[in-house]
mmCIF entry with sequence, helices, sheets and N, C-alpha, C, O atoms, coordinates in Angstrom:
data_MODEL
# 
_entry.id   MODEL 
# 
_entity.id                         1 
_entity.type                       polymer 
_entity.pdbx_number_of_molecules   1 
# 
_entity_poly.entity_id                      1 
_entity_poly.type                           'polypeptide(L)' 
_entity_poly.nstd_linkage                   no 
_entity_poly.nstd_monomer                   no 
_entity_poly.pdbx_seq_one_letter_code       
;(UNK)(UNK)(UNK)(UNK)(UNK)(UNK)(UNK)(UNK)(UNK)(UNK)(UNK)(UNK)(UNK)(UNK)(UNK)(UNK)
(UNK)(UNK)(UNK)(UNK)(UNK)(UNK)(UNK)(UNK)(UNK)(UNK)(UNK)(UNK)(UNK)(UNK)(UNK)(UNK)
(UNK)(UNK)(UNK)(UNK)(UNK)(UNK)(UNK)(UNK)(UNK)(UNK)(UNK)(UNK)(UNK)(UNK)(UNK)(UNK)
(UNK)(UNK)(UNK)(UNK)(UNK)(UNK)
;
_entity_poly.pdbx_seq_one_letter_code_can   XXXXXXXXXXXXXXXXXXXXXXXXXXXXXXXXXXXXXXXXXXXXXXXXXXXXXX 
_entity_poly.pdbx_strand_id                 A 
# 
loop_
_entity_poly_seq.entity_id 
_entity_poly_seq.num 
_entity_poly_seq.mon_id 
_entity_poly_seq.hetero 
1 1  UNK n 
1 2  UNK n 
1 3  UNK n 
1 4  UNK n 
1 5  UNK n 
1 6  UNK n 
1 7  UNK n 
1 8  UNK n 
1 9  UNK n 
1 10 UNK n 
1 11 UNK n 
1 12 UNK n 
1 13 UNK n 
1 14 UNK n 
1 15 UNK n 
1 16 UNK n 
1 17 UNK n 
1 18 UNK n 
1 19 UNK n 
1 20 UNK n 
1 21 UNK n 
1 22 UNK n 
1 23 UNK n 
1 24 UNK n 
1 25 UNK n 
1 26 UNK n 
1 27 UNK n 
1 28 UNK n 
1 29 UNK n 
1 30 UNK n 
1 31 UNK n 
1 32 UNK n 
1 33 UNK n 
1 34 UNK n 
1 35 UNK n 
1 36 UNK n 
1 37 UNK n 
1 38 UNK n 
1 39 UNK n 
1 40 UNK n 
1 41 UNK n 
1 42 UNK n 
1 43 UNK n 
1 44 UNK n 
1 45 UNK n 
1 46 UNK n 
1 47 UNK n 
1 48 UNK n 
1 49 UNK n 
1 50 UNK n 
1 51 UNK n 
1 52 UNK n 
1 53 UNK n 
1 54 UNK n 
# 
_struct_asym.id          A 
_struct_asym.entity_id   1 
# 
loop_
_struct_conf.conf_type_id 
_struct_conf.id 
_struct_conf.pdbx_PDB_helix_id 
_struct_conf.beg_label_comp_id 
_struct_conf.beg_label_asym_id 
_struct_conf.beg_label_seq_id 
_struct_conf.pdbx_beg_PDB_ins_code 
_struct_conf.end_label_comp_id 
_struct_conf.end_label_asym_id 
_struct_conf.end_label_seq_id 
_struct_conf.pdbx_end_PDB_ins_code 
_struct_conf.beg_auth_comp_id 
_struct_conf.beg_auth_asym_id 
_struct_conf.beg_auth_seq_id 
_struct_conf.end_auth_comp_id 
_struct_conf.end_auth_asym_id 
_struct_conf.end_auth_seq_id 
_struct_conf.pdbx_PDB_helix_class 
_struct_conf.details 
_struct_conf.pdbx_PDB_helix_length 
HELX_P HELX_P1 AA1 UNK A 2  ? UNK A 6  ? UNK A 2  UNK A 6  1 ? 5  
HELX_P HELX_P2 AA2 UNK A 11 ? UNK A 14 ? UNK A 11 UNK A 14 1 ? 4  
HELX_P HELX_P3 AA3 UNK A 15 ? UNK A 19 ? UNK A 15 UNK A 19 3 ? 5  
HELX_P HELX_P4 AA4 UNK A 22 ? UNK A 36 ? UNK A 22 UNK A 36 1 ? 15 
HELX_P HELX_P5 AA5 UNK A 41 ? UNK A 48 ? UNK A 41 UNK A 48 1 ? 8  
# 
_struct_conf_type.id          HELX_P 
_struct_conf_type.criteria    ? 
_struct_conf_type.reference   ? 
# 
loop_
_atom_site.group_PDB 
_atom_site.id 
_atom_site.type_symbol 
_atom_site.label_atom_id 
_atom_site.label_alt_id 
_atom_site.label_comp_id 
_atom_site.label_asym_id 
_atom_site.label_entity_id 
_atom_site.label_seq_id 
_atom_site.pdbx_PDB_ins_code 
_atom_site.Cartn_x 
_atom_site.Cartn_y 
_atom_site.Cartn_z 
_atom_site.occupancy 
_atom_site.B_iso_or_equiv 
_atom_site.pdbx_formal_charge 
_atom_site.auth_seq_id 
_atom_site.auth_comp_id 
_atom_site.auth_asym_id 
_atom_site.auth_atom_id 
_atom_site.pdbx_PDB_model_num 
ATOM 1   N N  . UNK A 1 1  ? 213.946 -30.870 150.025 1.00 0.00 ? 1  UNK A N  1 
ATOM 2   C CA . UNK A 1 1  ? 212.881 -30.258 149.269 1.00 0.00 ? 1  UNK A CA 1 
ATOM 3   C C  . UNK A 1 1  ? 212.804 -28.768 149.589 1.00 0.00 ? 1  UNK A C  1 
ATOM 4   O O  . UNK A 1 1  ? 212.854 -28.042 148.596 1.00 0.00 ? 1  UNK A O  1 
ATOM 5   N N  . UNK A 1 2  ? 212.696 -28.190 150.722 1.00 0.00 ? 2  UNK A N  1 
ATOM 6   C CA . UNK A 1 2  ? 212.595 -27.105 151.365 1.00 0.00 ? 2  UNK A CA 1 
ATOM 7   C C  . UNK A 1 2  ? 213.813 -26.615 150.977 1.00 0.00 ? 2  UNK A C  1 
ATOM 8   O O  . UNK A 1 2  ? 213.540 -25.686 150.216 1.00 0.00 ? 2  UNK A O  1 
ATOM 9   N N  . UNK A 1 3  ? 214.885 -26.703 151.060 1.00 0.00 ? 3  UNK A N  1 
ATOM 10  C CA . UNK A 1 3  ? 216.090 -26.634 150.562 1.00 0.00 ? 3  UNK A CA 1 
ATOM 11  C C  . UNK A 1 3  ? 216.145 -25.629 148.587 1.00 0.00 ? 3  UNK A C  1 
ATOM 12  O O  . UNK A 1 3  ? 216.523 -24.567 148.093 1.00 0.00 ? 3  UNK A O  1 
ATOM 13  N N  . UNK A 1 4  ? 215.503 -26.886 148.201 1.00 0.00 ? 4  UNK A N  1 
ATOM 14  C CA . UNK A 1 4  ? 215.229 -26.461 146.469 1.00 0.00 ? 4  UNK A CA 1 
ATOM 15  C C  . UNK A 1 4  ? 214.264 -25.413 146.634 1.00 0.00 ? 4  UNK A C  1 
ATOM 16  O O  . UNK A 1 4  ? 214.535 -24.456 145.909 1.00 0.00 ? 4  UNK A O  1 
ATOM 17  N N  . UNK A 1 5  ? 213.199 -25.246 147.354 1.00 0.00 ? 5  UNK A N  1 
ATOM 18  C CA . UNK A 1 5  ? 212.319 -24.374 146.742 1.00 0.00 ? 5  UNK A CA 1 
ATOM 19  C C  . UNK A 1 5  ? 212.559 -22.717 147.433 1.00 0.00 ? 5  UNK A C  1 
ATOM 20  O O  . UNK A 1 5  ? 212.018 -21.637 147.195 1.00 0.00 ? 5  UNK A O  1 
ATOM 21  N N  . UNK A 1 6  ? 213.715 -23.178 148.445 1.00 0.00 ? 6  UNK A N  1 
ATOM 22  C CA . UNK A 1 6  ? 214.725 -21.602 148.553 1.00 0.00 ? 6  UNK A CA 1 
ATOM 23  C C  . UNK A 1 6  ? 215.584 -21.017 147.461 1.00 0.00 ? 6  UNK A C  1 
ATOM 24  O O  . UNK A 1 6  ? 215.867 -19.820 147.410 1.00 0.00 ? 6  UNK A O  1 
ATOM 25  N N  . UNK A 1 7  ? 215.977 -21.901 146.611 1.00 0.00 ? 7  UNK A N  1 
ATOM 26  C CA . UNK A 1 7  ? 216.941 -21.740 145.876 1.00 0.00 ? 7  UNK A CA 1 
ATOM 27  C C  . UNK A 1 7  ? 216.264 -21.232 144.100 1.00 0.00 ? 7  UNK A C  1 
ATOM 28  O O  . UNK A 1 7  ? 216.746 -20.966 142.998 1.00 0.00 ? 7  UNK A O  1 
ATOM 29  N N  . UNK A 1 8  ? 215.065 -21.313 144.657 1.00 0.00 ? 8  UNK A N  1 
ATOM 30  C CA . UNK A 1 8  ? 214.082 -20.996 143.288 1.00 0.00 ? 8  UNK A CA 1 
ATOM 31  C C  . UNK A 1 8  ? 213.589 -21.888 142.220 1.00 0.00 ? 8  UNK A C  1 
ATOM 32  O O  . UNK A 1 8  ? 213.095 -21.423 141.192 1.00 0.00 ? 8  UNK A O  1 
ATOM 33  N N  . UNK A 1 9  ? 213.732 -23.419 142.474 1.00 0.00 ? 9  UNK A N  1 
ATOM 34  C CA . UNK A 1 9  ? 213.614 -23.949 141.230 1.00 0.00 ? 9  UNK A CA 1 
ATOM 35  C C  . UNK A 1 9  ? 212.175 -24.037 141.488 1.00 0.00 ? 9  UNK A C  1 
ATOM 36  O O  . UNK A 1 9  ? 211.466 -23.833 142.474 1.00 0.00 ? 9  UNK A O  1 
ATOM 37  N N  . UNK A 1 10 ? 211.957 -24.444 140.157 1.00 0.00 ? 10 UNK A N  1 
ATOM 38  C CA . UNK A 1 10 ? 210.236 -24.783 139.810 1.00 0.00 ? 10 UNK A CA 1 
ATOM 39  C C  . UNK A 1 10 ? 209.820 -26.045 140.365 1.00 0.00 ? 10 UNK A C  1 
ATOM 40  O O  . UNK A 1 10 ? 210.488 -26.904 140.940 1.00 0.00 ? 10 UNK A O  1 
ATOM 41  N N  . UNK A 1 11 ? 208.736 -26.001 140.118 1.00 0.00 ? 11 UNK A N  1 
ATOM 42  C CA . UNK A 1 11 ? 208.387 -27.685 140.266 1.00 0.00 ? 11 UNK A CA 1 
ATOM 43  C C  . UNK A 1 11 ? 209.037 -28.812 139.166 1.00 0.00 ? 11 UNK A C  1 
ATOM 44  O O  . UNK A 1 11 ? 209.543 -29.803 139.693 1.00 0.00 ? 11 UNK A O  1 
ATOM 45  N N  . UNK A 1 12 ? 209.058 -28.755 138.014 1.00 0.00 ? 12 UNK A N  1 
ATOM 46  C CA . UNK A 1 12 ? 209.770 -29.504 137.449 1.00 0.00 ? 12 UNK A CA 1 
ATOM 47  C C  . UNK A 1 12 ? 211.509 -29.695 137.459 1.00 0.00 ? 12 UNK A C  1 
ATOM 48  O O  . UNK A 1 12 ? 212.133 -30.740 137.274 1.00 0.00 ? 12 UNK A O  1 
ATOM 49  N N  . UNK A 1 13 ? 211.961 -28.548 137.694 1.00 0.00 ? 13 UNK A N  1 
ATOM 50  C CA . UNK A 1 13 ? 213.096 -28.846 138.370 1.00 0.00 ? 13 UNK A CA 1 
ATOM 51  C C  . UNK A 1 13 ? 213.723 -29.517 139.251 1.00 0.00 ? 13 UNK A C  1 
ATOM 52  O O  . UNK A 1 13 ? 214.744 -30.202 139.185 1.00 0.00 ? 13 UNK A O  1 
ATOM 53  N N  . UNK A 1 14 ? 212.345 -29.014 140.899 1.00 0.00 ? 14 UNK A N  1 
ATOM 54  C CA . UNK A 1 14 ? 212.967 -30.071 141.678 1.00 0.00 ? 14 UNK A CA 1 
ATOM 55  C C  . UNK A 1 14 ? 212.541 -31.887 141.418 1.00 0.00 ? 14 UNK A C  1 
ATOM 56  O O  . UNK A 1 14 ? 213.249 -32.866 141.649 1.00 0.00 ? 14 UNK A O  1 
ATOM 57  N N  . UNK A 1 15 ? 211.234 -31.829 140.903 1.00 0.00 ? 15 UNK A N  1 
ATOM 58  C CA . UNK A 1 15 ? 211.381 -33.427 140.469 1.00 0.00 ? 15 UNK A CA 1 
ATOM 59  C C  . UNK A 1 15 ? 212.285 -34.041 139.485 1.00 0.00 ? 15 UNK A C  1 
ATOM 60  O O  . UNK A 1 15 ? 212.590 -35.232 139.428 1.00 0.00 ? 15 UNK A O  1 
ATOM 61  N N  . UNK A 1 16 ? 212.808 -32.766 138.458 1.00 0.00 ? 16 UNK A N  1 
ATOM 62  C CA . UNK A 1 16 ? 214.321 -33.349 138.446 1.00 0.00 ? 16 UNK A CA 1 
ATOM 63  C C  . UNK A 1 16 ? 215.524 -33.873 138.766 1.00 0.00 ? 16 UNK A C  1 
ATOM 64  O O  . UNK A 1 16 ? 216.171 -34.867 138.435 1.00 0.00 ? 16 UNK A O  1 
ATOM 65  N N  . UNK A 1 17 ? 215.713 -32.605 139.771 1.00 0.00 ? 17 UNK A N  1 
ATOM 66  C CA . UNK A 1 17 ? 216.580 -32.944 140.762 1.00 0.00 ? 17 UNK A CA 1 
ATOM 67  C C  . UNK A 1 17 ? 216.486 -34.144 141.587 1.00 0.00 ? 17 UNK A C  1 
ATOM 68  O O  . UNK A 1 17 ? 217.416 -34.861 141.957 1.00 0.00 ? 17 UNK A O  1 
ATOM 69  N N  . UNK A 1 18 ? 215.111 -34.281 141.851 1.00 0.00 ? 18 UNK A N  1 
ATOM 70  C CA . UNK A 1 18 ? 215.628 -35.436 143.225 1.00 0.00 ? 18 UNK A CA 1 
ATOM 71  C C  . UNK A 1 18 ? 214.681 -36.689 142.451 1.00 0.00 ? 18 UNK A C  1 
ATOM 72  O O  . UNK A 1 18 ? 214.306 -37.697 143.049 1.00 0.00 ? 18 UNK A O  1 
ATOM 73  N N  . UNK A 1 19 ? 214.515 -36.522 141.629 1.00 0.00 ? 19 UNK A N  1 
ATOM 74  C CA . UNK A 1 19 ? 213.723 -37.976 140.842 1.00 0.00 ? 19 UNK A CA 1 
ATOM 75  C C  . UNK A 1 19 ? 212.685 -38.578 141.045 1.00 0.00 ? 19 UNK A C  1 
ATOM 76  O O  . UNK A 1 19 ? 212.582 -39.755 141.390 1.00 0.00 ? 19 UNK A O  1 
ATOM 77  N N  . UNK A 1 20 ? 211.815 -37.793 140.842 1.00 0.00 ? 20 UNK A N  1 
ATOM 78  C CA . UNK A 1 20 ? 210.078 -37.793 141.420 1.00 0.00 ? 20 UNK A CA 1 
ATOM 79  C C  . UNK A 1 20 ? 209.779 -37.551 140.411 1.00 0.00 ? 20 UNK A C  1 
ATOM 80  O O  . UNK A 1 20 ? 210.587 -37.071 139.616 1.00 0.00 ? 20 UNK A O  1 
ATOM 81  N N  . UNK A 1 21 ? 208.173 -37.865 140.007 1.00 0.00 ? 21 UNK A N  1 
ATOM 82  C CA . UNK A 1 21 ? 207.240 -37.163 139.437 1.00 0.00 ? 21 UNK A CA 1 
ATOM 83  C C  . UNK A 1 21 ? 206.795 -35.729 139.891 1.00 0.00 ? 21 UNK A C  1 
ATOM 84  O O  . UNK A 1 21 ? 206.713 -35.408 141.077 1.00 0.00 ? 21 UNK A O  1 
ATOM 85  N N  . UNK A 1 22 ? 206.570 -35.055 139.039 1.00 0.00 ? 22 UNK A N  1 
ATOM 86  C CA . UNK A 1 22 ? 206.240 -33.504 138.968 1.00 0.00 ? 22 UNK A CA 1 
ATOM 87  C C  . UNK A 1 22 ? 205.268 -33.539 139.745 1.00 0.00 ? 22 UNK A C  1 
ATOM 88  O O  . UNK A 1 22 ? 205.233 -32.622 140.565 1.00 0.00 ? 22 UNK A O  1 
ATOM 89  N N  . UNK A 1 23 ? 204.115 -34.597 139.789 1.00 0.00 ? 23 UNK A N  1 
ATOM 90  C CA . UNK A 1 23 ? 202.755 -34.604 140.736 1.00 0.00 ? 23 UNK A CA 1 
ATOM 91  C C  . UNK A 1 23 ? 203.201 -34.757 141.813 1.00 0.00 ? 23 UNK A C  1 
ATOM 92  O O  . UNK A 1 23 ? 202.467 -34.219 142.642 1.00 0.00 ? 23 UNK A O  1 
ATOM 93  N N  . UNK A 1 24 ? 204.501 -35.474 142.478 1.00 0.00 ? 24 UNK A N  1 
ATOM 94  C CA . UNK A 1 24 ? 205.164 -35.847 143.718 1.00 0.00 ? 24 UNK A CA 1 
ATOM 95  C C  . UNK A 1 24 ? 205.634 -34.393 144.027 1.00 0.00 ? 24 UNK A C  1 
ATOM 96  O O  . UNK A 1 24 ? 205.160 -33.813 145.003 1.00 0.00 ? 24 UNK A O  1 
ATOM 97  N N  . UNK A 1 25 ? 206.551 -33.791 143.225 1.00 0.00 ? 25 UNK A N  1 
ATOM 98  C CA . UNK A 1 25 ? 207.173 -32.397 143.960 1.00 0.00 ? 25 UNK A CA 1 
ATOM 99  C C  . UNK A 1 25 ? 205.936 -31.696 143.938 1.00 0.00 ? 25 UNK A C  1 
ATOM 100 O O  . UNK A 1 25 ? 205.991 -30.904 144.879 1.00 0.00 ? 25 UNK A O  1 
ATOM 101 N N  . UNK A 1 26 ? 204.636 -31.558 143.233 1.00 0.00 ? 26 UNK A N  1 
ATOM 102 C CA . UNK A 1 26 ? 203.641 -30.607 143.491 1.00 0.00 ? 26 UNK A CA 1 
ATOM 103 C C  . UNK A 1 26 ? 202.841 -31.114 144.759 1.00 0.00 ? 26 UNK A C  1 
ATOM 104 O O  . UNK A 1 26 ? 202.638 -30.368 145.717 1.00 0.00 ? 26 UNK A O  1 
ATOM 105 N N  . UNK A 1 27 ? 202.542 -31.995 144.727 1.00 0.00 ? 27 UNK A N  1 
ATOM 106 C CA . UNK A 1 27 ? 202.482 -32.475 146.803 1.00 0.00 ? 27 UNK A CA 1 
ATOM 107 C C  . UNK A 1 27 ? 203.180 -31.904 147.741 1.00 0.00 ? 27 UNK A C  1 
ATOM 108 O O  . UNK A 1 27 ? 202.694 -31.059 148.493 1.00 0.00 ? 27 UNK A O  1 
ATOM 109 N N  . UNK A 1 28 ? 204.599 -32.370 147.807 1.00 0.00 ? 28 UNK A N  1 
ATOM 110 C CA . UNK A 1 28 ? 205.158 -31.843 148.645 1.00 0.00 ? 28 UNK A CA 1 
ATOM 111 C C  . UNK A 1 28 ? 205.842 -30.687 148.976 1.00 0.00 ? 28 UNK A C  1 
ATOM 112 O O  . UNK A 1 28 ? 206.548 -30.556 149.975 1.00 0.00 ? 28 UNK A O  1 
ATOM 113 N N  . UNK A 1 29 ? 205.566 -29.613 147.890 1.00 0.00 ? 29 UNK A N  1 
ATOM 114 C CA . UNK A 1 29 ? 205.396 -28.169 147.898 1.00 0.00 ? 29 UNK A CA 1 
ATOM 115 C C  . UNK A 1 29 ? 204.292 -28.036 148.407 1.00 0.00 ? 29 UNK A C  1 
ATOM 116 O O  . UNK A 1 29 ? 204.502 -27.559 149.522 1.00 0.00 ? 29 UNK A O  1 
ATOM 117 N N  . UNK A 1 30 ? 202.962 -28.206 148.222 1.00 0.00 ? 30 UNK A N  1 
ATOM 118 C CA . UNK A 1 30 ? 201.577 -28.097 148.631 1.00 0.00 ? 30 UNK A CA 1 
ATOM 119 C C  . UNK A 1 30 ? 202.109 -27.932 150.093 1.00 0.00 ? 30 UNK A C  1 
ATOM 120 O O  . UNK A 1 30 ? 202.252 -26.913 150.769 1.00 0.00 ? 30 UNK A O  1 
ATOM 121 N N  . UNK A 1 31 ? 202.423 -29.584 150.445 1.00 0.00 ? 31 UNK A N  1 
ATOM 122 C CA . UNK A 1 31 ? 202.381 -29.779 151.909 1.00 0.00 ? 31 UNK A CA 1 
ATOM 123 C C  . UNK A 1 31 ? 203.282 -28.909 152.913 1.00 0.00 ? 31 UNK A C  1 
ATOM 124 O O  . UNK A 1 31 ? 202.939 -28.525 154.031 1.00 0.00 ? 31 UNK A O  1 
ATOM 125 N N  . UNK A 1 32 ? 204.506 -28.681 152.272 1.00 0.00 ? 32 UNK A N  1 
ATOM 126 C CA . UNK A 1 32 ? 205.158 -27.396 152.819 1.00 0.00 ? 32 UNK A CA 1 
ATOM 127 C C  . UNK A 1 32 ? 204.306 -26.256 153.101 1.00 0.00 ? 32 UNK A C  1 
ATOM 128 O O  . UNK A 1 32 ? 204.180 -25.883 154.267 1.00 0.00 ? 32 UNK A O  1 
ATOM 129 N N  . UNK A 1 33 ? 203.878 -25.834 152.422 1.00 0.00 ? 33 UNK A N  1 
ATOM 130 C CA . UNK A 1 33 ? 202.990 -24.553 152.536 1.00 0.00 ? 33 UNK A CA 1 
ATOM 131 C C  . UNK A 1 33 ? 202.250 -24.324 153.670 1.00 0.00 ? 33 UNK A C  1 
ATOM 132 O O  . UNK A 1 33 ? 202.225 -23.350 154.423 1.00 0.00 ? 33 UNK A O  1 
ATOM 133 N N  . UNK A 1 34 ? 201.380 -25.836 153.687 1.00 0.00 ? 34 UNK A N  1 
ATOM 134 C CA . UNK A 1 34 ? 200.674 -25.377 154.343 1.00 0.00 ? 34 UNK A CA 1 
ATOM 135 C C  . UNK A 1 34 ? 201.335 -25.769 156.179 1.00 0.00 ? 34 UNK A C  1 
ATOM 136 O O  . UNK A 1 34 ? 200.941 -25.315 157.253 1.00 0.00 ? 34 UNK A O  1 
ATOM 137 N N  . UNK A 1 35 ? 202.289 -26.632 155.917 1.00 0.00 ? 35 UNK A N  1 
ATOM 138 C CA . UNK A 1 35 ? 202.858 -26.756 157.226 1.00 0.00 ? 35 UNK A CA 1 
ATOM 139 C C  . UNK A 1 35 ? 203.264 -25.337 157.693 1.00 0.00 ? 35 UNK A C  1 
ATOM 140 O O  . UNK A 1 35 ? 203.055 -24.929 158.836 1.00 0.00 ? 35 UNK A O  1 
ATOM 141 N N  . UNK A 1 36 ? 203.758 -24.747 156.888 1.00 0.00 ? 36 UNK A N  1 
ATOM 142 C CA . UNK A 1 36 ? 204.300 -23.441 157.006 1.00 0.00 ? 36 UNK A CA 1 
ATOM 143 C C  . UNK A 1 36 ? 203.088 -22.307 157.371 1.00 0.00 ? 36 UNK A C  1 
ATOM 144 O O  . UNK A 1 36 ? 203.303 -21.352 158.118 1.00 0.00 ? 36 UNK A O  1 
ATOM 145 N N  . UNK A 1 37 ? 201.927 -22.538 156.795 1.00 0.00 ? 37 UNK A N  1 
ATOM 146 C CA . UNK A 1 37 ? 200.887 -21.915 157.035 1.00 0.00 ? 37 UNK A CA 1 
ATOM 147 C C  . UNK A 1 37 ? 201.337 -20.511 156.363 1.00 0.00 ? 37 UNK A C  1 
ATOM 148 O O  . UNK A 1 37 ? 201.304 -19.423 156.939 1.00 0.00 ? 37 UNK A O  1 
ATOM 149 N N  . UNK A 1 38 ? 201.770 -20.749 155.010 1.00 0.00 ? 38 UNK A N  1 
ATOM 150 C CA . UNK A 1 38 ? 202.209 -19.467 154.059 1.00 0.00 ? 38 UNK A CA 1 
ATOM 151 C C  . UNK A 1 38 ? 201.463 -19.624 153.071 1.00 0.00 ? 38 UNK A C  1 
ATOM 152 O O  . UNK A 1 38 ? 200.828 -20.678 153.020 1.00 0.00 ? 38 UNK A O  1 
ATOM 153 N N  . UNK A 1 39 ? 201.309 -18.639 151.996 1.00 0.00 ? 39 UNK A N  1 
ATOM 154 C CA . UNK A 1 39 ? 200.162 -18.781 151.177 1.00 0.00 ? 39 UNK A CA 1 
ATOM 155 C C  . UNK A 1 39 ? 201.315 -19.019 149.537 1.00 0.00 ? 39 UNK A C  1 
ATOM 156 O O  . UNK A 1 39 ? 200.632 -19.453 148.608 1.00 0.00 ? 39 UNK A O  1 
ATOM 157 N N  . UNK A 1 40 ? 202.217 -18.886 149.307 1.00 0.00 ? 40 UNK A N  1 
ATOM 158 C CA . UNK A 1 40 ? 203.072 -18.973 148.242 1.00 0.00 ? 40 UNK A CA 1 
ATOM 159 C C  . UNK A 1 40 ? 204.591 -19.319 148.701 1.00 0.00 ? 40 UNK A C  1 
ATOM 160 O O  . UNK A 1 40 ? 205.131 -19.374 149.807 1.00 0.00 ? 40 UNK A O  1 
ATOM 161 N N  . UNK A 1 41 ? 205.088 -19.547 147.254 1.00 0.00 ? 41 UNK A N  1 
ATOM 162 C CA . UNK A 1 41 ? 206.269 -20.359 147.781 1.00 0.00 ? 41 UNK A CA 1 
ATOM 163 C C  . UNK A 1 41 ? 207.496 -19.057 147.967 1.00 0.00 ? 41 UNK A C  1 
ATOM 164 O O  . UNK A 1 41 ? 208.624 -19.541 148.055 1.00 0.00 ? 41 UNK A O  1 
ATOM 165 N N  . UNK A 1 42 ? 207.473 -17.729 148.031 1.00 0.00 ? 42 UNK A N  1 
ATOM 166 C CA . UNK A 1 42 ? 208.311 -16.942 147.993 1.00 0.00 ? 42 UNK A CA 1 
ATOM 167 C C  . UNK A 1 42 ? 208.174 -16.829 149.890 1.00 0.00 ? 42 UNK A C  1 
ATOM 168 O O  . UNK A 1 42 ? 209.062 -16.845 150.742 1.00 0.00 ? 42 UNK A O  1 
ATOM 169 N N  . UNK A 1 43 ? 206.822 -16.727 150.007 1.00 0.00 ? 43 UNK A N  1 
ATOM 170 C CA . UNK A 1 43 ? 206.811 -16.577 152.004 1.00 0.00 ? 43 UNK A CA 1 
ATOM 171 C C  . UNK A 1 43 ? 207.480 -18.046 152.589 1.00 0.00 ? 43 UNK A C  1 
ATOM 172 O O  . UNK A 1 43 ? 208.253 -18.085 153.546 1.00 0.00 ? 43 UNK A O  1 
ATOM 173 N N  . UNK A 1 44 ? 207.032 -19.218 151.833 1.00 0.00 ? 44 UNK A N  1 
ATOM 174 C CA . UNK A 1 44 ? 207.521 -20.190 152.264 1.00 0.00 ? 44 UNK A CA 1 
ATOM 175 C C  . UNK A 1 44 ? 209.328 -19.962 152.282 1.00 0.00 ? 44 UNK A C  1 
ATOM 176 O O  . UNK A 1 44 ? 209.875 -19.910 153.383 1.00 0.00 ? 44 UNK A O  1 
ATOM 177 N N  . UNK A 1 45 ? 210.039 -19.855 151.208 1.00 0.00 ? 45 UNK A N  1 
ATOM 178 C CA . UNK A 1 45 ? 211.450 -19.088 151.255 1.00 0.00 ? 45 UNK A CA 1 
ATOM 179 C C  . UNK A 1 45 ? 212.261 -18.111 152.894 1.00 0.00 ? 45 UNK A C  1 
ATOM 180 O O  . UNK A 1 45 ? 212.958 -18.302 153.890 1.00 0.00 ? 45 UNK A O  1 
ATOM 181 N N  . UNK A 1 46 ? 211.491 -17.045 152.137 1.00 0.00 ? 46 UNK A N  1 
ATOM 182 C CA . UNK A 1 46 ? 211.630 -16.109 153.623 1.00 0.00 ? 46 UNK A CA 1 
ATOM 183 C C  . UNK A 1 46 ? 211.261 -16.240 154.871 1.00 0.00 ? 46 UNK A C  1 
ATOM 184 O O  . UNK A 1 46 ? 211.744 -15.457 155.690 1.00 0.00 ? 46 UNK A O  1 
ATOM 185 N N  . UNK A 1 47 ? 210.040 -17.561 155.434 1.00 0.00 ? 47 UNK A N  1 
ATOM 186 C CA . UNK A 1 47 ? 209.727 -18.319 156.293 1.00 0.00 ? 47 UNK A CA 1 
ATOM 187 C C  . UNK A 1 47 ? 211.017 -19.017 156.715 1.00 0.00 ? 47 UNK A C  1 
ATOM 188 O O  . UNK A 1 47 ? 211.806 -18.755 157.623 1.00 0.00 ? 47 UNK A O  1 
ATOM 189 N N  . UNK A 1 48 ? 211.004 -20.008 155.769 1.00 0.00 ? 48 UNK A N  1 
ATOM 190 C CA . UNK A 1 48 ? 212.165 -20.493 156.026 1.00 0.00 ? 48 UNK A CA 1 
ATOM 191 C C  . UNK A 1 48 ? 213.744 -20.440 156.068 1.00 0.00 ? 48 UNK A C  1 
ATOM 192 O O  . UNK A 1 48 ? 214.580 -21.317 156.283 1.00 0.00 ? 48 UNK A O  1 
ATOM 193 N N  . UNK A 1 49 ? 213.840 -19.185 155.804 1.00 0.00 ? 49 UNK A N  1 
ATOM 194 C CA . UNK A 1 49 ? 215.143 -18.556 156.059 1.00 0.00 ? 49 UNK A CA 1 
ATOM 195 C C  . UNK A 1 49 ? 215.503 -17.781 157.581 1.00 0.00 ? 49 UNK A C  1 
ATOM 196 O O  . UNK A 1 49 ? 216.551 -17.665 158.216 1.00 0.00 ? 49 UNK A O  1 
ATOM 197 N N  . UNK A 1 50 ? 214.134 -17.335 157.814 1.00 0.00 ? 50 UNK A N  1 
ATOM 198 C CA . UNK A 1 50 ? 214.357 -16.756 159.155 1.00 0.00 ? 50 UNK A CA 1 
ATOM 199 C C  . UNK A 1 50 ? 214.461 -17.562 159.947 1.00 0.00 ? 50 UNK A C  1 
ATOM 200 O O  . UNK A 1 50 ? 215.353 -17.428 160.784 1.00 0.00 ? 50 UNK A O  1 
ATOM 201 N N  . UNK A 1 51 ? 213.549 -18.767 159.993 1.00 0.00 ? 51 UNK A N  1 
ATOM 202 C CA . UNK A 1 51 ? 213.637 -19.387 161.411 1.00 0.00 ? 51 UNK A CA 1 
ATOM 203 C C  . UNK A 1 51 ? 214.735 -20.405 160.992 1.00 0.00 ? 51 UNK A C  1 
ATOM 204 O O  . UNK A 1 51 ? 214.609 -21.609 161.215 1.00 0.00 ? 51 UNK A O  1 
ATOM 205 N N  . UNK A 1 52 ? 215.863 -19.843 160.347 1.00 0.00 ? 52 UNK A N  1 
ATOM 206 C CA . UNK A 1 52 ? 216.911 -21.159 160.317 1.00 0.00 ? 52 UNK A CA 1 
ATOM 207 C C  . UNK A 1 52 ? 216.505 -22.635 159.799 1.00 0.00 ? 52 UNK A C  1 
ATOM 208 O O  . UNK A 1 52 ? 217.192 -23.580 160.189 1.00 0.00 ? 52 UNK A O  1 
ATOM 209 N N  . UNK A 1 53 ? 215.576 -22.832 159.063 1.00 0.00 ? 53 UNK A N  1 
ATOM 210 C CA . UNK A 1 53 ? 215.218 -24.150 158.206 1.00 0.00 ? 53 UNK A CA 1 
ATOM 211 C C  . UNK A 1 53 ? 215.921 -24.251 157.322 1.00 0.00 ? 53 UNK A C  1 
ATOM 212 O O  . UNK A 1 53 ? 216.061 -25.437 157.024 1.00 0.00 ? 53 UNK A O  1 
ATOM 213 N N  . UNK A 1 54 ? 216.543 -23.503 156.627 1.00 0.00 ? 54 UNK A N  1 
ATOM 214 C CA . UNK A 1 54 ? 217.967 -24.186 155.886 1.00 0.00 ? 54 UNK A CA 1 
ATOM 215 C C  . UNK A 1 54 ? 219.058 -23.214 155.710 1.00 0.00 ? 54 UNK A C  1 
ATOM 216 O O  . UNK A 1 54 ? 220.122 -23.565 155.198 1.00 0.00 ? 54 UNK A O  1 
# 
């Protein structure tokens, strides 16, 4: 998941990709976030690029 939302897709994309409901990838983007304690998914990205998360 963290993976896709480095790579830029949307939310409907990645519940494309991995075969979820759109309400499922909008959860677990949510929940990223806030694990991350980032306020959008571009810090979540650059969060997770620095500390080596993918």
């Amino acid at each position: 998941m963290l993976n896709l939302l480095v790579e830029g897709l949307s939310n409907q994309e990645i519940a494309d990709r991995l075969i979820i409901s759109l309400a499922t990838a909008k959860t677990h983007v949510r929940n990223i976030l806030n694990k991350l304690a980032v306020d959008d998914r571009t810090q979540a990205a650059v969060h997770a690029m620095r500390r080596g998360l993918v």
